[in-house]
C-alpha positions in Angstrom: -54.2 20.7 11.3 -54.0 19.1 15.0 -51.7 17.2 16.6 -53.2 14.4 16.2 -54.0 14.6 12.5 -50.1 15.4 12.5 -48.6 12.8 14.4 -50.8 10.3 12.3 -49.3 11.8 9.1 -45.7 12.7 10.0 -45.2 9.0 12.0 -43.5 11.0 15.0 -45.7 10.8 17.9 -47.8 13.3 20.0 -46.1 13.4 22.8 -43.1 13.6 21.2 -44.6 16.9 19.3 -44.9 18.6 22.4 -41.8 17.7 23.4 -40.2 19.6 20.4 -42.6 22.5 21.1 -41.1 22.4 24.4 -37.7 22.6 23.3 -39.0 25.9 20.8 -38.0 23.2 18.0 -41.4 23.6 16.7 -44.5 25.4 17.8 -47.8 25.2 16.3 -48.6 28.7 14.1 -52.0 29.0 16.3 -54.9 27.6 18.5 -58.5 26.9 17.4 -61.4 27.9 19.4 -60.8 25.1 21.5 -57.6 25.9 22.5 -56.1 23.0 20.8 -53.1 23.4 18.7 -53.5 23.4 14.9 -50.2 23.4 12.5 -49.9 24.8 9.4 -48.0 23.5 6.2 -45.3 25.2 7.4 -44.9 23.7 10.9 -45.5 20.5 9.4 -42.2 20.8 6.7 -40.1 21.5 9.8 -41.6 18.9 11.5 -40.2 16.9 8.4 -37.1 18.5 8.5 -36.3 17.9 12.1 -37.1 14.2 11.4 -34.8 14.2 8.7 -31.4 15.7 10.7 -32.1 13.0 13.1 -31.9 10.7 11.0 -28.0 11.5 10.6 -27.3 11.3 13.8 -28.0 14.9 15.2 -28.8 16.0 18.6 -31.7 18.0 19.1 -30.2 21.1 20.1 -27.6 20.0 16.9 -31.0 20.3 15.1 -32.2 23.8 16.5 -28.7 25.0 15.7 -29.0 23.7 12.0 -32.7 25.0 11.4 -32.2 28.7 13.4 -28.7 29.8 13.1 -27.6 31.4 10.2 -24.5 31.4 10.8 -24.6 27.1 11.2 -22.2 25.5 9.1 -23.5 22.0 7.5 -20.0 20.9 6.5 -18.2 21.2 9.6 -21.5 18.8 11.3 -21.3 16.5 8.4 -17.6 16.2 9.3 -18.2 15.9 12.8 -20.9 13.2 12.3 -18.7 11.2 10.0 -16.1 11.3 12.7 -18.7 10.3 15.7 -19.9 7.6 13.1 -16.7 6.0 12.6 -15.9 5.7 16.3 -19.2 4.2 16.7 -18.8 1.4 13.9 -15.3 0.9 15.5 -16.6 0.2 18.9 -19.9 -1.8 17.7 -17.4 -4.0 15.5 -15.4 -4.5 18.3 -18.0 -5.6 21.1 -19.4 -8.0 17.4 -16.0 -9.4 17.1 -16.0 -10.1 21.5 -19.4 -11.4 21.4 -18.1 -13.8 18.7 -15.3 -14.9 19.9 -17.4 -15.4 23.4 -19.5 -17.7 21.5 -16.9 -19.3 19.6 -15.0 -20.8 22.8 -18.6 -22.1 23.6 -18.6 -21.5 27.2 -20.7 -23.9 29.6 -21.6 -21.3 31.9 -21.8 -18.0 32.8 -18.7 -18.3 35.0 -16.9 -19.3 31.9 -18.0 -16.3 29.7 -16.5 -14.4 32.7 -13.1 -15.9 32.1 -13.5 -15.5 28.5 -14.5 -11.9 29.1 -10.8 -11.6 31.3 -9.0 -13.2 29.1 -9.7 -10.6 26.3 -8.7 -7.6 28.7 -5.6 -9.6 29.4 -4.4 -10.1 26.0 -5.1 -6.3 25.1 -3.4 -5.2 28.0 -0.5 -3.1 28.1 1.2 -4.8 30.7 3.6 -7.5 28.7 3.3 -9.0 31.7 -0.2 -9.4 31.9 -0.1 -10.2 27.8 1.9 -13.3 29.0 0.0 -14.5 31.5 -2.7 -14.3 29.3 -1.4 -16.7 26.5 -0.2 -19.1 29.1 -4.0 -19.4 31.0 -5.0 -20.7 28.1 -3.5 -24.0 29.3 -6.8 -24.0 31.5 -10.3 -25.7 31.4 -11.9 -22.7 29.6 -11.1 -22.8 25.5 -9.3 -19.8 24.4 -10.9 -18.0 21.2 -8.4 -18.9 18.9 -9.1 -15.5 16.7 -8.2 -13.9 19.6 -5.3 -15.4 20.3 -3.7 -15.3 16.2 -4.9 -11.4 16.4 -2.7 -10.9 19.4 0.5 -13.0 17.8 0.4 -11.0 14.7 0.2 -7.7 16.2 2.8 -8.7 19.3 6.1 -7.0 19.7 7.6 -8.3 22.8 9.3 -11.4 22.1 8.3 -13.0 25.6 4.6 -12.5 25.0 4.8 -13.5 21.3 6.8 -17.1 22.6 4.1 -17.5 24.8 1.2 -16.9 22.1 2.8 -19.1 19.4 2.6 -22.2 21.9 -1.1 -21.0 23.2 -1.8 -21.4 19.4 0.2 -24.7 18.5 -1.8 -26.1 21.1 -5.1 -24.9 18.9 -3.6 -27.2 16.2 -4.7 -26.5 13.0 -8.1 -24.4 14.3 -5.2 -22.0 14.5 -4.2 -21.7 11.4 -7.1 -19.9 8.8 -6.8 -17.1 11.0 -3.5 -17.1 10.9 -3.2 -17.6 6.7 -4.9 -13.9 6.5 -1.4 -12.6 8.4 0.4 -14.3 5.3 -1.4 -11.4 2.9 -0.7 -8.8 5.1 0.9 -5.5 3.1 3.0 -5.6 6.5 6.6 -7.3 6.9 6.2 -7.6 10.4 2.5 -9.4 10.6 3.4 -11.2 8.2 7.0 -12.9 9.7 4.8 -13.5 13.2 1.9 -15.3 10.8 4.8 -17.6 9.4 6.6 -18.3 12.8 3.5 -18.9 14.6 2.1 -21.3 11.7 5.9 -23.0 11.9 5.1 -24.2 15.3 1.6 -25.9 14.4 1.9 -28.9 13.7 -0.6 -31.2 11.5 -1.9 -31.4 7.9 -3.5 -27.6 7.4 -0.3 -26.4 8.7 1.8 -27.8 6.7 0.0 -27.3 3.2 -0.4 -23.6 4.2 3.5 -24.1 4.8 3.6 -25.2 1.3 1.8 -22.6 0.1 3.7 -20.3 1.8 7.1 -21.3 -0.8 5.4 -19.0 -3.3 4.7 -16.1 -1.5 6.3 -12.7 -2.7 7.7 -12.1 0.7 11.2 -14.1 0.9 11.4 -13.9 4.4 8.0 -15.9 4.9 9.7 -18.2 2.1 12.5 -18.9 3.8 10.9 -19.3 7.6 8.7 -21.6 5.8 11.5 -23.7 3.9 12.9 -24.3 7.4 9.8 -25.8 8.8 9.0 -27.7 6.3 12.6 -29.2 6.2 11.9 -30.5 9.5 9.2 -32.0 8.6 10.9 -34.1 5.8 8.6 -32.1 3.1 10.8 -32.5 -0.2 9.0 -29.1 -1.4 11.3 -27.0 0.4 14.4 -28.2 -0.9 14.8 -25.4 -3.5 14.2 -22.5 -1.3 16.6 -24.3 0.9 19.3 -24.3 -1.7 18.4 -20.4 -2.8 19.0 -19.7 1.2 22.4 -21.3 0.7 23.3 -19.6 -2.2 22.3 -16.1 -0.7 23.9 -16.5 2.2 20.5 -15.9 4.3 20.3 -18.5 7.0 22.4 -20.7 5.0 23.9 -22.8 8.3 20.3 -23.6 9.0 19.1 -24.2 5.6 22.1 -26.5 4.8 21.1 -28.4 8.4 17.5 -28.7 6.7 18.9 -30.3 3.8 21.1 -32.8 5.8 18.1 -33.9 7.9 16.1 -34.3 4.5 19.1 -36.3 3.0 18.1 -38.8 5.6 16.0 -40.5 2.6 18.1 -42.1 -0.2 15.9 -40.3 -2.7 15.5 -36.9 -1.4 19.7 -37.3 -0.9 20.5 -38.4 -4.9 17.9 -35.4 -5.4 19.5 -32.7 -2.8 23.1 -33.5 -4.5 21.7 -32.6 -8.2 20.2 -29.8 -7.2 23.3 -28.4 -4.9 25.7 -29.6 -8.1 23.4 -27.9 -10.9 23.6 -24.4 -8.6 27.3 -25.0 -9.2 27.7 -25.4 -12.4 25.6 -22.0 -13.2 27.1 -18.8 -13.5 27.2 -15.8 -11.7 27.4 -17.1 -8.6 30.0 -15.2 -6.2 32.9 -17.3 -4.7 31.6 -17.2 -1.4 27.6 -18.5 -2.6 29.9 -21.9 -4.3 31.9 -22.2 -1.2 28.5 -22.6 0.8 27.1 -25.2 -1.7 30.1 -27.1 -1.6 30.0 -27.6 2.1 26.6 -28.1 2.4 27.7 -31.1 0.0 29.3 -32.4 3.5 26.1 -34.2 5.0 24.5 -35.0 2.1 25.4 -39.2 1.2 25.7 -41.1 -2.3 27.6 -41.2 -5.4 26.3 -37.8 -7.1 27.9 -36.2 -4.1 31.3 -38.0 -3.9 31.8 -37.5 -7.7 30.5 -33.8 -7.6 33.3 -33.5 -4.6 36.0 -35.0 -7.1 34.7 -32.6 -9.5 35.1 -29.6 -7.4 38.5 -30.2 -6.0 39.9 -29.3 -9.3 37.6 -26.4 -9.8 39.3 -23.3 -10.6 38.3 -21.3 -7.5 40.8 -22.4 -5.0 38.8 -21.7 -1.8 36.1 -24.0 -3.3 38.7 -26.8 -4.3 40.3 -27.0 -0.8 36.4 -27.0 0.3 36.0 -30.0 -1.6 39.0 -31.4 -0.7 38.9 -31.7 2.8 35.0 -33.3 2.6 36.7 -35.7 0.3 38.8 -37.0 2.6 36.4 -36.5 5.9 33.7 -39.1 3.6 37.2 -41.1 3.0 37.9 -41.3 6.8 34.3 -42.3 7.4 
């Protein structure tokens, strides 16, 4: 058969043929009278096999190796190949992600994409210094890729950079926070504490119900960070975790600070004293875990929390009785 009859059948071209002839991939079995080459069934099924090792990935001379030497090892190739694959994928994903994020921040110009482009270094620098920076030039003309930006917080370490890239993203608003939720799911601690703090700092409605959400999750850290903001931000929601801090002696000073601000509201306050008063009256609570319900009593107004006062200074703990004492006769002075 001749090249050209072969090229026409095998799809790989005849220049390309000779190329592999060159290479002593191939060569054609014999000439006609012509002088033209002419293939036999043989040449073509390595023709056919060459095709088919470059179509993992292979190298040509990968390829000669593979088809001549038998001392050629498939496994440790296909190894190899999965390897060079991988790193490949990695770094195609990665330029995907860029381009996206690029195209996200919708620049006007070229000179835009260029700051863009610098501001992506920046952030995966590893200069701290440079990290920071980054975050705060955000504050510029040029829209920061908010997935950029939540990808950084989560995986930051240094607290400087990570204050820095919290505000960058409370000044997102809420565009900020889906990519931030996926850091709530993470099987890490660590992501997922900087996905709570940095969502703590957002403020506006998709916040605050991922906030809400966040009371559930199995993590009790992200729990409690989440209690707290919410507290703030006179959500009655958070009022149990609040209490549960209080009782576990886990940020209780700031939990119990939460729960006076709420008690600002008449209803939230009769509500906040049942709930502190019913802790109280269950069992199994260590003496220290009632002394810090009682006191948190301190801030919280009406009559459920005088009377639960009156209760308590007979109770038969004595640290929690002079607790309840003194408060009495602080809300007496008042």
């Amino acid at each position: 058969m001749l090249i050209g009859e072969v090229a026409r059948r095998s799809g790989v071209s005849a220049r390309m043929l000779r190329h592999y002839e060159s290479l002593g991939l191939v060569r054609p079995t014999g000439r006609n009278e012509a002088g033209y080459r002419e293939y036999s069934s043989e040449d073509i099924a390595r023709i056919f096999h060459i095709e088919s090792l470059r179509s993992l990935g292979l190298s040509l001379r990968e390829v000669g190796r593979a088809l001549d030497d038998a001392r050629f090892t498939p496994s440790e190739l296909v190894e190899d190949l999965i390897r060079r694959t991988r790193e490949r994928i990695a770094a195609e994903t990665e330029l995907l992600t860029r381009l996206r994020r690029i195209g996200a921040a919708e620049p006007a110009g070229w000179e835009d994409v260029l700051r863009i482009v610098a501001l992506l270094q920046a952030l995966g620098s590893e200069s701290a210094g440079k990290r920071q920076q980054a975050a705060l030039a955000t504050a510029e003309e040029v829209a920061a890729p908010v997935e950029a930006l939540a990808e950084a917080a989560l995986s930051e370490t240094d607290p400087n950079v990570a204050g820095a890239l919290r505000w960058a993203l409370a000044r997102s608003g809420d565009d900020a926070v889906a990519p931030l939720a996926e850091g709530l799911g993470s099987p890490v601690a660590e992501v997922r504490k900087r996905a709570v703090q940095s969502i703590a700092e957002i403020t506006g409605d998709a916040a605050t119900a991922l906030l809400q959400d966040a009371l559930t999750n199995p993590d009790a850290d992200v729990r409690r960070r989440a209690a707290l903001a919410l507290g703030a931000r006179g959500v009655a929601g958070a009022v149990p975790t609040l209490i549960d801090m209080i009782v576990e002696g886990v940020n209780d000073v700031d939990a119990a600070d939460a729960l006076s601000a709420l008690a600002a509201d008449p209803v939230l306050a009769d509500r906040i004293a049942t709930g502190l008063v019913g802790r109280l009256a269950q069992g199994g609570i260590e003496s220290s875990g009632r002394r810090r319900l009682t006191q948190a009593l301190a801030d919280i107004p009406g009559d459920i929390t005088s009377r639960a006062l009156a209760d308590l200074s007979n109770d038969d703990d004595r640290a929690v009785a002079l607790t309840a004492t003194y408060l009495l006769t602080l809300r007496g002075a008042q």
